[in-house]
TORNU-955049 format. One record per residue (C-alpha): x, y, z. Coordinates in steps of 0.25 Angstrom, whole numbers, plus 5000, padded with zeros to 4 digits. Layout:
XYZ
...
END
This chain:
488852145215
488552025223
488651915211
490051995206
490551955224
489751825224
490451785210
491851825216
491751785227
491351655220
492551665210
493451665222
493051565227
493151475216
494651525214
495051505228
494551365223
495351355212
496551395220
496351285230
496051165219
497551235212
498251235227
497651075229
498051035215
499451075217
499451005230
499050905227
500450895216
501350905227
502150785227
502850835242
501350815249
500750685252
500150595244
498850605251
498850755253
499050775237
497850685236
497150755247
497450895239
497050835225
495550795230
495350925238
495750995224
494550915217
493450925228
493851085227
493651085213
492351015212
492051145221
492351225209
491451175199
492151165187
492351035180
493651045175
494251115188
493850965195
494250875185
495750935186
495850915201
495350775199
496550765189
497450805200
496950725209
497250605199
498450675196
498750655211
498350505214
499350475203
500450565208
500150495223
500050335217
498550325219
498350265205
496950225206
496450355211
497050415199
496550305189
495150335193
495150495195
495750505181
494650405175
493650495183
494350635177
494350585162
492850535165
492550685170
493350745159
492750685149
491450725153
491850865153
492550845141
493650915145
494850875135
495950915144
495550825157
495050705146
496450715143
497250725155
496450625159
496850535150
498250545150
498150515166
497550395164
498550355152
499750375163
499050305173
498750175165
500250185158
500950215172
500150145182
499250025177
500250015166
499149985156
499750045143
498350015135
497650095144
498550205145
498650235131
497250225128
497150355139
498450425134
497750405120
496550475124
497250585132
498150605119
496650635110
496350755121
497650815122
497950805107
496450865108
496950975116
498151005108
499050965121
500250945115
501150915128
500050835133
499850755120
501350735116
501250675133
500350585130
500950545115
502150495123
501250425133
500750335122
502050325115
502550255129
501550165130
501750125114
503050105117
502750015127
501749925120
502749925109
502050005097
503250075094
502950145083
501650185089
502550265102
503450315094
502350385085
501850445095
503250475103
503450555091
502150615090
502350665104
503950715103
503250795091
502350875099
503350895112
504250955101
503151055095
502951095108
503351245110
504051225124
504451085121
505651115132
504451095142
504250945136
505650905137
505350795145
504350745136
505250745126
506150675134
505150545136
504550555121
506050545114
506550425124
505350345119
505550365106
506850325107
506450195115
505450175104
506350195092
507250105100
506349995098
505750025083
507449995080
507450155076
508850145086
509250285079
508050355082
508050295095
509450345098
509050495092
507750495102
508550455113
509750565111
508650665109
507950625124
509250625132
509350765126
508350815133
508650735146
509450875150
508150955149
507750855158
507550855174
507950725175
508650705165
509950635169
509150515171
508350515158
509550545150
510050395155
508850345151
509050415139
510250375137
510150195141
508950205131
510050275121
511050175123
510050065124
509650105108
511050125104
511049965110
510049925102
510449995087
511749925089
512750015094
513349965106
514550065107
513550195109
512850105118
513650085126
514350215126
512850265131
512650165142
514150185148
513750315151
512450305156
513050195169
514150305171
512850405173
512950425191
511450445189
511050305182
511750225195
510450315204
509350245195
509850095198
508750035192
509150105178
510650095181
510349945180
509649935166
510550025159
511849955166
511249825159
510949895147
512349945147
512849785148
511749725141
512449825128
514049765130
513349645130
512649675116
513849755110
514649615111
515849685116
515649645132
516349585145
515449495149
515649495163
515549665163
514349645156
513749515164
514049615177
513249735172
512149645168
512149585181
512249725190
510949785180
510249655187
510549665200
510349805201
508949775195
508649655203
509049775216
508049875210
507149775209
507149845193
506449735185
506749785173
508149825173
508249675180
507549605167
508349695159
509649645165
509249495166
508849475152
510249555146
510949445155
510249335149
510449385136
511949415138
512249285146
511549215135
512249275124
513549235133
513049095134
512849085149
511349015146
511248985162
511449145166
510649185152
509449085158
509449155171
509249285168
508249265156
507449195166
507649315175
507349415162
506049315160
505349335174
505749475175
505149515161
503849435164
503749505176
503949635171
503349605159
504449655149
503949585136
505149595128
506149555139
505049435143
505049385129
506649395126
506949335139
505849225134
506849205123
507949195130
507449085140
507049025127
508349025121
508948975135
507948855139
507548725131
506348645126
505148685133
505648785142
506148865128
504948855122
504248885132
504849035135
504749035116
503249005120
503049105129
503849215120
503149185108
501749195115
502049335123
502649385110
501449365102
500649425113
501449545116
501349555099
499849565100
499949665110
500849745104
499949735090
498849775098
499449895106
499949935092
498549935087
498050025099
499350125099
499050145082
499050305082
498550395091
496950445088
496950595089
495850685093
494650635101
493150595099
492650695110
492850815100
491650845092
492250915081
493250795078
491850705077
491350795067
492750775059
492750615062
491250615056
491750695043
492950605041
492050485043
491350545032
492450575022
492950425026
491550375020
491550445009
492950405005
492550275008
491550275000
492350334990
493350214992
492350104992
491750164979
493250164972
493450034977
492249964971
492650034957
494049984958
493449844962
492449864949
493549894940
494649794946
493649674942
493449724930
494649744925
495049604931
493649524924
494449604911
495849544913
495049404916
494449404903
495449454896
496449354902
495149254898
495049284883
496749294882
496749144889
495749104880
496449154867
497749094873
497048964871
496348994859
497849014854
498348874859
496948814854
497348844840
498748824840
498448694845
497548684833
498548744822
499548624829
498448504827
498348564813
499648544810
499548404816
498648364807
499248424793
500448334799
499648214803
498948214785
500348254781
500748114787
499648044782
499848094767
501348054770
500947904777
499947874765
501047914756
501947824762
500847714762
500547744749
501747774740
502747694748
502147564754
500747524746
501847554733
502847454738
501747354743
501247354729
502447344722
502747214732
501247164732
501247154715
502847094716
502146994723
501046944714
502046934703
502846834710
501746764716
501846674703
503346644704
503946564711
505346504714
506646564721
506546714714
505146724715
505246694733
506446784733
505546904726
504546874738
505546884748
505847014743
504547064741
504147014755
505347104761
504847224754
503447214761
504147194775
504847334770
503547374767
503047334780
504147424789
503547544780
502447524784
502847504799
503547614799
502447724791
501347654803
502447684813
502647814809
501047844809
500947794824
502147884829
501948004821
501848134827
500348134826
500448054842
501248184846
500648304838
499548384842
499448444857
500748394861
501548454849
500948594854
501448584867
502948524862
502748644853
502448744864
503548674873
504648674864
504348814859
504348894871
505548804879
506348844866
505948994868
506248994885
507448904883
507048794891
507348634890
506248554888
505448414888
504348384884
503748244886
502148204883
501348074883
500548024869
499447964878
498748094879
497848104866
497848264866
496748264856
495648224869
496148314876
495348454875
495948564869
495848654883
496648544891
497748564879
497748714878
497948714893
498948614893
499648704882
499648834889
500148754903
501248724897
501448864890
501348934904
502248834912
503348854902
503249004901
503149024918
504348924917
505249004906
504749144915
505049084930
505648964932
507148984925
506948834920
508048784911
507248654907
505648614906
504948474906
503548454899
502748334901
501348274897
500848154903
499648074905
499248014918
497947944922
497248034912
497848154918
498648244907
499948294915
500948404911
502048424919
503048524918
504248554924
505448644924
506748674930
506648814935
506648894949
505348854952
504348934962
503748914974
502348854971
501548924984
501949054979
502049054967
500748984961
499849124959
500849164945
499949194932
500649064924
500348974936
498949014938
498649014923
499148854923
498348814935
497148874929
497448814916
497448684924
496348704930
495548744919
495748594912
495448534926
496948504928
497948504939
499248594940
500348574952
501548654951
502648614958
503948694961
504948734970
506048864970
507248824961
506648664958
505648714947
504348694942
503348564939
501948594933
501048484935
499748484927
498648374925
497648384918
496448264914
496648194903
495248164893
495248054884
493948134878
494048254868
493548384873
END
């Protein structure tokens, strides 16, 4: 009986404690007390608790007590405490406080230190617990959180991935009425983002949606203007002025818009800024409402209504060509925007003071713009690169481990798998390419075989030509002239004895018929040195070959080659080359170039054999063009006798092959 009173007594005890640490928790939220007796009523809630004992019960009055110091503007003391809170909850392991935790440390760096790196790496962490958790309010919160900060480091696909991701969950929520103004902030920034990915329907469908739900809202007047400027403002940029306008006109009729000046200003300059862009303006109705957005801006002391306003007049007065007023206030939009910073203001009004200023003033502003445009590119890579995806689930839960180990192990056994295939096709790849390579080896060398032969059944026929002469010559010699010379010689020795008038006459003639005889035998040994013996051989191969296949591809030719070159020192290998050179050029020629008309020439200089072809046709670019089969087999055929090749063309002017090759008076 007395441990049943003593644990009781003890029970009550503790609830009265509870009760007390609840009463000072609540006071503490009061936003009517004072800022040092909510503080006051925070700390006595976490000294009572450490009274209690338990763990959990401690570490959530702490959290108030930060949740206080931010409510009350001391910052640092709720930087610290929350650092100290996810410290304690981590070593409890307690999911929900690790969490928490996390996401007051995300809002803390967005909102107050403004360090957008920071904050997402907490809202990222906070995201893995509550997704842990299966919160899905709390996750499709914190989804947004890191959409906002996407969006303003510009990886736009990234926010509205998870924009989407998030409007997903608030949707599959049961009582989704409960997160209407969730839904409300998710849809705007998917609007604004869609708005600059150029999606300007989708943009204008996520607005119409938000300001729908601005009348489930408490203060939904005022974000229904918003609502409707970021509407207008998309309509503006797809093109359509008309709607654009229609939607502004009502929003500066709105009695509500005129009690926020500072937003009065930037959608009455958005409003004139739009006539000025539809092209169907008064220019001194829109200069004045320019001009009234600035000053009311410059009374607010509203920065960035006051940039927004000075660089629409300096682009309006520009585009009016009043270069003096344009000057003014692009140097106004310049120090506002470096002071700010707004990076894409900074850098147009850069532009602008660039197009307005000369010599090294202008390229001094083209300097600076080209070298903060790199850098912000660099850092929008890189923030790209961080913002990626989104890694769900944490390291902290064993069970997850064990699935991480077996999937590594499956990876390395698929791995494996792979490297094994890999080398198998590798194997089979080279082999198959050593095939074609031989292959492509013993057809080259039948190729040549072929030509050889030819060239040999050609020199055959050369020679039968060359005794057919002969027999014919010695006929000539024989039958014709040593017959006359005969007749003539034994004419003579009969009238050796005469003498007289008859007798001279008679030698007179004879003589004449030996002066006959003579131009005979000019003429036969005239013929012998001229015959077609000086242009037979290798040369009446290639006239063959050229005259054939211009005939079959209907092109005009000319073929023009020197008799210095003795063909029969040169080796057999150089001429085969030579041969199928020409072959190849003639064919590429008759598949590419649409030439009408080809030139051929042989020449020999300083004991350099040169061929030299050209055509017509479209010709090609030779930096691209020089890794084609029929190129590459002439350059190697080149190579292969110890020659040069230059090709030279250009688009529409045709083609010259140029190819030299050494000349030797020895026979190989």
């Amino acid at each position: 009986m007395l441990f049943i009173y003593s644990s009781n007594t003890q029970a009550q005890q503790q609830k009265k404690l509870l009760d007390s640490i609840y009463i000072l928790r609540d006071l503490s939220n009061d936003s009517k007390s004072k800022k040092e007796k909510r503080i006051k009523y925070a700390k006595r809630a976490v000294l009572l608790s450490k009274q209690t004992q338990y763990d959990s019960t401690v570490l959530n009055s702490k959290r108030k007590l930060a949740y206080t110091y931010l409510l009350t503007g001391e910052y640092n003391s709720y930087k610290s405490l929350t650092l100290e809170n996810l410290q304690k909850a981590r070593g409890l392991n307690d999911s929900t406080a690790i969490a928490f935790s996390n996401l007051g440390l995300g809002y803390y760096y967005y909102q107050i230190e403004i360090d957008n790196n920071e904050a997402y790496k907490y809202y990222l962490e906070a995201f893995k617990y509550f997704d842990t958790l299966n919160n899905l309010p709390q996750k499709a919160s914190v989804l947004i959180s890191l959409a906002t900060i996407q969006d303003d480091e510009k990886d736009y696909l990234g926010s509205e991935q998870n924009a989407i991701e998030a409007l997903r969950i608030l949707n599959s929520l049961e009582n989704a009425e409960s997160y209407v103004e969730d839904k409300y902030l998710v849809l705007n920034l998917l609007g604004l983002v869609s708005l600059k990915l150029e999606n300007y329907d989708e943009s204008i469908s996520f607005h119409n949606q938000a300001l729908k739900l601005t009348k489930q809202l408490q203060n939904g007047e005022s974000l229904a203007i918003e609502s409707l400027n970021n509407l207008a403002f998309a309509y503006r940029e797809k093109g359509d002025y008309d709607k654009s306008l229609e939607i502004f006109s009502d929003i500066v009729k709105m009695p509500l818009l005129k009690q926020d000046q500072s937003f009065y200003g930037l959608v009455l300059d958005n409003f004139a800024y739009t006539k000025f862009l539809s092209g169907n303006y008064n220019y001194d109705e829109v200069e004045k409402e320019l001009k009234k957005a600035l000053i009311i801006s410059n009374r607010l002391d509203d920065e960035f209504t006051k940039l927004a306003a000075s660089i629409d007049l300096a682009r309006f007065y520009k585009n009016n060509n009043k270069l003096d007023s344009s000057l003014k206030y692009a140097r106004q939009s310049y120090k506002l925007s470096k002071d700010i910073p707004i990076n894409d203001l900074y850098l147009e009004s850069m532009l602008i003071l660039a197009g307005l200023t000369d010599g090294d003033i202008s390229k001094s502003y083209l300097k600076e713009h080209i070298k903060l445009n790199d850098s912000l590119l660099k850092v929008e890579r890189s923030v790209r690169n961080k913002h990626a995806r989104l890694i769900y689930g944490t390291d902290q839960i064993e069970a997850e481990n064990k699935q991480i180990s077996k999937e590594n192990l499956y990876l390395a056994i698929l791995s494996i798998g792979l490297l094994l295939t890999a080398i198998l096709i590798y194997v089979v790849i080279s082999q198959r390419a050593k095939n074609r390579k031989l292959k492509l080896l013993q057809v080259q060398q039948k190729a040549n075989e072929d030509i050889y032969n030819l060239m040999l059944g050609q020199q055959d026929k050369v020679d039968e030509a060359r005794a057919k002469e002969k027999i014919r010559v010695s006929k000539e010699l024989h039958d014709g002239v040593l017959g006359r010379l005969f007749g003539t010689r034994l004419s003579l020795d009969s009238i050796n004895f005469q003498d007289g008038k008859d007798a001279m006459m008679t030698r007179a003639n004879y003589i004449g018929q030996l002066k006959t005889i003579e131009e005979d035998i000019r003429k036969i040994s005239h013929e012998l040195n001229t015959d077609f013996v000086s242009g037979t051989g290798f040369m009446d191969i290639v006239t063959e070959l050229i005259e054939n296949q211009t005939q079959a591809y209907d092109l005009q030719h000319e073929f023009d080659y020197t008799d210095d070159i003795s063909w029969d020192l040169v080796s057999n290998k150089t001429k085969i080359n030579i041969y199928r050179i020409i072959q190849e050029s003639m064919q590429n020629i008759y598949k590419h170039a649409n030439a009408n008309a080809i030139k051929i020439s042989i020449s020999l200089e300083k004991s350099v054999i040169c061929l030299d072809i050209i055509d017509d046709g479209d010709g090609f670019d030779t930096s691209k063009n020089k890794k084609g089969i029929g190129l590459k087999n002439m350059t190697s055929r080149v190579e292969d006798i110890n020659g040069e090749i230059t090709f030279t063309s250009q688009s529409g002017h045709g083609t010259e092959v140029n190819v030299k090759v050494p000349y030797t008076n020895q026979p190989t």
